[in-house]
N, C-alpha and C positions, 0 to 999 in steps of 0.2 A: 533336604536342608530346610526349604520353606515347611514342610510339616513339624520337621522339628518344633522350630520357632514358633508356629500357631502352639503346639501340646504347651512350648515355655510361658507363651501368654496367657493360656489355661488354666496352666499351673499356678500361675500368679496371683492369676483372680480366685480362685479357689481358697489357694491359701491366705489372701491378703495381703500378700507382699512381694511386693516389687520395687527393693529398693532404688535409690538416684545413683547413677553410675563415678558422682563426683563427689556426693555426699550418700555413702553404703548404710549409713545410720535413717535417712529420711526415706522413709515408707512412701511411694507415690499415691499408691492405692487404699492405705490403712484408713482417709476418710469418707470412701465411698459405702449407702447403705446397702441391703440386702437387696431391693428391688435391684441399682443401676448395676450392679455385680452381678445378677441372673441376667439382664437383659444383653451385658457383655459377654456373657458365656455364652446363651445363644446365639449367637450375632456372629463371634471365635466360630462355634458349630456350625454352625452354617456355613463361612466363608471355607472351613476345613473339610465339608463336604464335597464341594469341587473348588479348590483353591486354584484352577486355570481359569476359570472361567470369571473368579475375580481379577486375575492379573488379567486376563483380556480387556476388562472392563475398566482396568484401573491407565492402560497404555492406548485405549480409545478415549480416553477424557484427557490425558496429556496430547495426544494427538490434536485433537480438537481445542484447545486448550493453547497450543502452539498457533494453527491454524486462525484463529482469532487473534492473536498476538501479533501476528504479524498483516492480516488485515486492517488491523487499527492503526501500525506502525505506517503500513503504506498510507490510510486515508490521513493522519499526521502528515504525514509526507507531505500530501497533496494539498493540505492547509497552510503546510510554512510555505509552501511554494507560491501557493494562490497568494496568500497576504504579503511575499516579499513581492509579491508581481512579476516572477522572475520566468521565464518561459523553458519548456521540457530540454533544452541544451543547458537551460542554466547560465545564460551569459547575458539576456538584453532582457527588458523586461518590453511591455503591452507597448509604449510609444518609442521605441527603437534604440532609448538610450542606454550604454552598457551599465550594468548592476553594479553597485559599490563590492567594494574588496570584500569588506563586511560582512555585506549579505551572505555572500559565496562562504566565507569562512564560516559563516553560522551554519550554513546548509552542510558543507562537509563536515563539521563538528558530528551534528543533527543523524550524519551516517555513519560515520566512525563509531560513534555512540551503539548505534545502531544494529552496525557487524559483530562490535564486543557484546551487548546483550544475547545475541542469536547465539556467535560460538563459546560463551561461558554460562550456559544455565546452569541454573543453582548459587551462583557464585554473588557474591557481594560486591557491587562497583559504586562504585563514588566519581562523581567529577565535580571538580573545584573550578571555579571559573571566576575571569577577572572580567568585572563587570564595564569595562572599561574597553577592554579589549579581550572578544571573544576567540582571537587566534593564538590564544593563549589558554591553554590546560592542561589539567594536571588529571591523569587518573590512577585511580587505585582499584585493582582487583584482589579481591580476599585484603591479603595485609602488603602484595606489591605495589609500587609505583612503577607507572609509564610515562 
């Protein structure tokens, strides 16, 4: 199946056309010159030569790729934390007094946020937020609301 698909890409560039899947009439490829068309073909050839060895490579940079993403998310983490002054239970902050509703509600927001990026990659989220009052939001995945 993936070989197929690399010979269709092939096929494409050879011939010059590949049209738009929503518009059948618009040519994707019909304004590329001769050079970037040879060095697409090699490039096809190549990757069709051992096409595992690109999917390996291509599932070791999401890998990593993930792995970064979620390092940043936690050192975030550790910055809203530091700046609300709020200590690793989350409830008192540095001089013993308990944290406003607020904070906490920003901080769980901040994680909810959070678990829905991790278990929907790829997907499209939006959150709407009343600036006013952060315990309050609205999110949108793809085209649903939550």
């Amino acid at each position: 199946m993936l070989l197929g698909l690399i010979d269709d890409m092939l096929q494409c560039l050879i011939s010059r056309s590949c049209p738009n899947y929503f518009i059948p009439q618009y040519n994707m490829i019909g304004h590329l010159d001769d050079e970037t068309v040879l060095k697409l073909c090699q490039v096809i050839l190549m990757v069709r030569s051992d096409p595992a060895e690109h999917v390996r490579n291509a599932v070791d940079q999401v890998k990593m790729a993930r792995q970064l993403t979620k390092e940043h998310h936690e050192k975030q983490m550790k910055l809203i934390l530091a700046r609300k002054d709020v200590s690793s239970d989350g409830t008192t902050n540095t001089s013993g007094t308990v944290t406003s509703t607020n904070s906490r509600d920003e901080m769980d927001l901040a994680e909810k946020i959070r678990r829905l990026v991790d278990s929907n990659p790829g997907k499209s989220i939006s959150v709407l937020l009343n600036p006013d009052n952060s315990s309050t939001s609205h999110i949108r995945i793809d085209d649903k609301f939550f």
